[in-house]
MINU-971532 format. One record per residue (C-alpha): residue in three letters; x, y, z. Coordinates in steps of 0.5 Angstrom, whole numbers, padded with zeros to 4 digits, always signed. Layout:
BEGIN
ALAXYZ...
This chain:
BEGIN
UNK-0014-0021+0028UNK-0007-0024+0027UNK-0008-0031+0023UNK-0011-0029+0015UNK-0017-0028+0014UNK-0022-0033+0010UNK-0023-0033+0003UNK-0030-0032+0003UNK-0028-0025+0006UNK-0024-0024+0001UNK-0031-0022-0004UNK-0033-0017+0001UNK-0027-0013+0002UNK-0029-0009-0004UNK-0036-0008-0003UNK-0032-0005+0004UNK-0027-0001+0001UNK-0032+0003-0005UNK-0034+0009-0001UNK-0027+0011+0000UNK-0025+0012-0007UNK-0027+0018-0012UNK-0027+0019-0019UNK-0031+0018-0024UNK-0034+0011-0027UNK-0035+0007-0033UNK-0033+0005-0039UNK-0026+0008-0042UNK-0028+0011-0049UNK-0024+0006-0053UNK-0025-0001-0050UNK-0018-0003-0054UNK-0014+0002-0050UNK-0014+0001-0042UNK-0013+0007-0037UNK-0007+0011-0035UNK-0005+0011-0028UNK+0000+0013-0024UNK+0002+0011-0017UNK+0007+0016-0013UNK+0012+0009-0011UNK+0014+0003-0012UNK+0008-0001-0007UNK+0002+0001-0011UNK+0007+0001-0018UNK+0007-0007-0016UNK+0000-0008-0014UNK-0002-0004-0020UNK+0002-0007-0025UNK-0001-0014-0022UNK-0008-0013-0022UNK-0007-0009-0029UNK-0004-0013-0033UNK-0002-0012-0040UNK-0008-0007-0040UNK-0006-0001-0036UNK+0000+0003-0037UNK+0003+0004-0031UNK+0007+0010-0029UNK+0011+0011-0022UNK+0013+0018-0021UNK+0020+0016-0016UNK+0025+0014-0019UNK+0028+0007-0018UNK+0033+0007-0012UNK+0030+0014-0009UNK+0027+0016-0003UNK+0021+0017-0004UNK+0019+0022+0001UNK+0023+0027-0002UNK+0019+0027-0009UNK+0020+0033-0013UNK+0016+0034-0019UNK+0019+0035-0025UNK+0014+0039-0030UNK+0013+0033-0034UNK+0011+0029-0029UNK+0005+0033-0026UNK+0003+0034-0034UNK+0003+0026-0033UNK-0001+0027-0027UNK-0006+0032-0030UNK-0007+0026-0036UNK-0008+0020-0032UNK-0014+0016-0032UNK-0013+0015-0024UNK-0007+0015-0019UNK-0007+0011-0013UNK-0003+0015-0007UNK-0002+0015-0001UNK-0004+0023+0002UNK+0001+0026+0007UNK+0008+0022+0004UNK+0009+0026-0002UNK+0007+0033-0001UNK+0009+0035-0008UNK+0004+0029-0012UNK-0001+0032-0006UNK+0000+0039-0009UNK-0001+0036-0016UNK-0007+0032-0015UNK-0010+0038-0012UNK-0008+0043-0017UNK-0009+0039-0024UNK-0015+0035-0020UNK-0014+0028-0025UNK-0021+0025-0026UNK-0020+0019-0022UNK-0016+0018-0015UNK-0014+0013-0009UNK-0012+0015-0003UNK-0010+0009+0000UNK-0010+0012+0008UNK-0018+0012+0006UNK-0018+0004+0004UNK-0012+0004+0011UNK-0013+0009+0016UNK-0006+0010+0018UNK-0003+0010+0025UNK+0002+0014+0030UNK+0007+0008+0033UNK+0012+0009+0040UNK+0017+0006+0039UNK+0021+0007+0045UNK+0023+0000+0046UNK+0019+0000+0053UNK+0014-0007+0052UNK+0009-0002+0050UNK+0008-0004+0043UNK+0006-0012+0044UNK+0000-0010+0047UNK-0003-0006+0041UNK-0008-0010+0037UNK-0008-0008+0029UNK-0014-0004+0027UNK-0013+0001+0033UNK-0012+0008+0031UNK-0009+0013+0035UNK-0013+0019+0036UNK-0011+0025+0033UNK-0005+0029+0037UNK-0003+0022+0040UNK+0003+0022+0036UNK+0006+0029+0038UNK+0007+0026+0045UNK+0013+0022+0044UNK+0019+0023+0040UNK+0018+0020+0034UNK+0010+0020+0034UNK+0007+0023+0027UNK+0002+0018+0022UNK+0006+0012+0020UNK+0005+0010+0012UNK+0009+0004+0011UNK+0001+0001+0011UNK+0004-0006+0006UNK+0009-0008+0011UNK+0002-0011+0014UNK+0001-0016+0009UNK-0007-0016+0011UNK-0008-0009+0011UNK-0004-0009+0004UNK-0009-0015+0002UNK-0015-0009+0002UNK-0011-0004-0002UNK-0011-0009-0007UNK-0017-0009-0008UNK-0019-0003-0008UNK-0014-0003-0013UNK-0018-0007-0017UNK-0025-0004-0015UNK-0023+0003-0018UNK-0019+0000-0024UNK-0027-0004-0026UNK-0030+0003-0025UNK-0026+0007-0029UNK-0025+0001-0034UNK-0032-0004-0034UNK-0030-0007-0040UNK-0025-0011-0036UNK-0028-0010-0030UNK-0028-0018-0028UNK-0021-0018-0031UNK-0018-0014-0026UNK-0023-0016-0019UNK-0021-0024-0020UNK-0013-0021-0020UNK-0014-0017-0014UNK-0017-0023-0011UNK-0011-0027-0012UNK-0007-0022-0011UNK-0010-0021-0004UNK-0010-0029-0002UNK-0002-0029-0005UNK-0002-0023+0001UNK-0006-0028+0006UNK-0002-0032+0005UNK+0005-0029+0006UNK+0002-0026+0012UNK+0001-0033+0015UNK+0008-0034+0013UNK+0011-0029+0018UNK+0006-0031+0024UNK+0008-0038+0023UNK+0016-0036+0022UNK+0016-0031+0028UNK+0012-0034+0031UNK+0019-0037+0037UNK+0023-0033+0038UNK+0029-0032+0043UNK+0028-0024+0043UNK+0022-0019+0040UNK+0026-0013+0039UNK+0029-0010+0033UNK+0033-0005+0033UNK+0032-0001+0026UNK+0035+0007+0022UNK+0028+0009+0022UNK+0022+0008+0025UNK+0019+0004+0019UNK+0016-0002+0021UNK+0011-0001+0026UNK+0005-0004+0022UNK+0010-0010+0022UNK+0012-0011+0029UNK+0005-0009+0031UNK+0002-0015+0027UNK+0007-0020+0029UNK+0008-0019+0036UNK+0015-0015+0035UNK+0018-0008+0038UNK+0021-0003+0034UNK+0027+0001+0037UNK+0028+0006+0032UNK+0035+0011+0032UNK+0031+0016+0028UNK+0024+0017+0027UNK+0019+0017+0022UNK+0024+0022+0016UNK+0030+0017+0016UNK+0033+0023+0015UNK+0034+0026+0022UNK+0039+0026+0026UNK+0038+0023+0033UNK+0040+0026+0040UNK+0046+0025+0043UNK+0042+0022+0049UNK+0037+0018+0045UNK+0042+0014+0042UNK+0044+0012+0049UNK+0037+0010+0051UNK+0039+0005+0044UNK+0045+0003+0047UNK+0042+0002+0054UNK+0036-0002+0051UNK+0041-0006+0047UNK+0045-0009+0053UNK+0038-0010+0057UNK+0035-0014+0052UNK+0041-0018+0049UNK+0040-0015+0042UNK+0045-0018+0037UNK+0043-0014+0030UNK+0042-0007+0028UNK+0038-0006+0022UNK+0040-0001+0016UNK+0034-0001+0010UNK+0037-0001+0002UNK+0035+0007+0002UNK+0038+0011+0008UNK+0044+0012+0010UNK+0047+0006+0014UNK+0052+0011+0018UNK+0049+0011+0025UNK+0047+0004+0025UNK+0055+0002+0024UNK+0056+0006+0029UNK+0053+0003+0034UNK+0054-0003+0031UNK+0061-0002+0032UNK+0061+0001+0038UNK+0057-0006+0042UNK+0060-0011+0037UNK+0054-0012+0033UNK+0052-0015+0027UNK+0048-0011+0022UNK+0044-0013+0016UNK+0038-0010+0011UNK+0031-0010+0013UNK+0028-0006+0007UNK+0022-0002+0008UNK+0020-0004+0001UNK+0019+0003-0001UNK+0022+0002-0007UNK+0025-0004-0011UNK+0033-0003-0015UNK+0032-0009-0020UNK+0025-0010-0022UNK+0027-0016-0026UNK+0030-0020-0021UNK+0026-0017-0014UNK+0019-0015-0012UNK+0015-0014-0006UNK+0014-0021-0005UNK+0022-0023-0005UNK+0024-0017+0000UNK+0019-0019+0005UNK+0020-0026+0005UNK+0028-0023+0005UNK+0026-0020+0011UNK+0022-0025+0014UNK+0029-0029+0014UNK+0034-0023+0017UNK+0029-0023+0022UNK+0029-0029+0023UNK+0037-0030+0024UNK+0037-0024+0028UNK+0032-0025+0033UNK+0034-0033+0034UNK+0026-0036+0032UNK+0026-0043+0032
């Protein structure tokens, strides 16, 4: 499906996404002081925070401006973990918190990959990825047959899929905090037509392009390309730690001239070296395309301020009219 879905199907999310959430339910003992719940990075901090409200306190165990697949946790921070009402995670992307929640067994907890099952994304450049429709998951010991292969957990760069976590988000919050059940529903509902809305938006701007090609650090956004028809070039793989290969950098290039690209993207959190090389060796232009893993200043930026940035660096790069 790549238009967004109707508001009447916005109801029944919920109802689709209440089996895959553990814990415990039911009324918080004091119906003045709502729950504690601690998310394991930015993108659940934000929905979190917006179907919350002033009722929840909500802290992210990733520091502001940190990458959040190195997470290490600080004994104090699985104390936190241990107390929390809820915490909301995604299982796999941070093997510290996945250990904490493990050995401590908080009383309630979300594990978004069974809200949004993930995917395994090529992104070798070769045309395959537009013919992939959102929904389709790779079966197991697909992603170890190409180079950058593993699950992908970057799930909110797909505004739509990002729409179902919230409300689930908000499901789990009216289970453990009936008093405000209502309260927290009617936001995730709001929040989840705000998302609808903004996919709309990148359907519509990416919709006449020149090009469909995007050349990336890390293999990040294939939840992205996949929903609005682009492809994923990526220079490292899914950890944008790694070092790529001699001869994978050269496919890059080769690919770079075949396809007329004229941009090579860094991401705000990783290192921008690699890309600046090859920008500079081909006389290209670089500019940010940020993985919304973690916002700097959350004063003056959130998720919805980043991904309509991107929308407009996209855009500039791939000439859309």
């Amino acid at each position: 499906m790549r238009r967004a879905l109707p508001t009447a199907l916005l109801a029944s999310l919920a109802a689709l996404a209440s089996p895959t959430l553990t814990g415990c339910t039911g009324s918080s003992a004091d119906p003045g002081e709502g729950p504690k719940v601690v998310v394991g990075f930015y993108p659940f901090e934000f929905l979190t925070r917006r179907i919350g409200g002033d009722a929840v306190t909500v802290t992210n165990l990733t520091k502001p401006g940190t990458e959040p697949h190195d997470l290490e946790l600080t004994p104090r921070q699985v104390g936190e973990v241990a107390e929390a009402s809820l915490v909301i995670y995604l299982k796999g992307m941070q093997p510290a918190l996945d250990k904490a929640i493990e050995q401590n067994k908080p009383p309630a907890q979300l594990d978004v990959t069974r809200v949004v099952p993930l995917e395994s994304h090529e992104e070798s450049g070769d045309d395959h990825g537009h013919d992939d429709q959102p929904g389709h998951e790779h079966s197991p010991g697909h992603a170890e047959e190409h180079e950058h292969g593993g699950p992908d957990p970057h799930v909110w760069l797909d505004p739509q899929r990002f729409a179902k976590v919230a409300i689930a988000v908000g499901d789990q919050l009216a289970q453990i905090d009936t008093a405000r059940a209502d309260d927290y529903r009617a936001r995730a509902a709001q929040l989840a037509r705000q998302l609808q809305a903004l996919d709309g938006e990148f359907s519509a701007g990416l919709k006449n392009c020149e090009r469909r090609d995007i050349v990336t650090t890390h293999a990040a956004f294939g939840y992205l390309t996949e929903r609005y028809r682009l492809n994923q070039i990526a220079i490292n793989g899914l950890s944008p730690e790694a070092e790529p290969s001699p001869a994978h950098i050269a496919r890059i290039q080769e690919l770079i001239r075949e396809k007329g690209i004229t941009t090579i993207f860094f991401e705000t959190l990783a290192s921008p070296k690699t890309a600046q090389m090859l920008a500079d060796d081909l006389h290209l232009k670089t500019a940010v395309l940020d993985p919304v893993e973690g916002v700097k200043d959350q004063k003056s930026q959130d998720y919805f301020s980043v991904m309509r940035a991107n929308l407009t660096e996209l855009r500039k790069a791939l000439s859309c009219s």
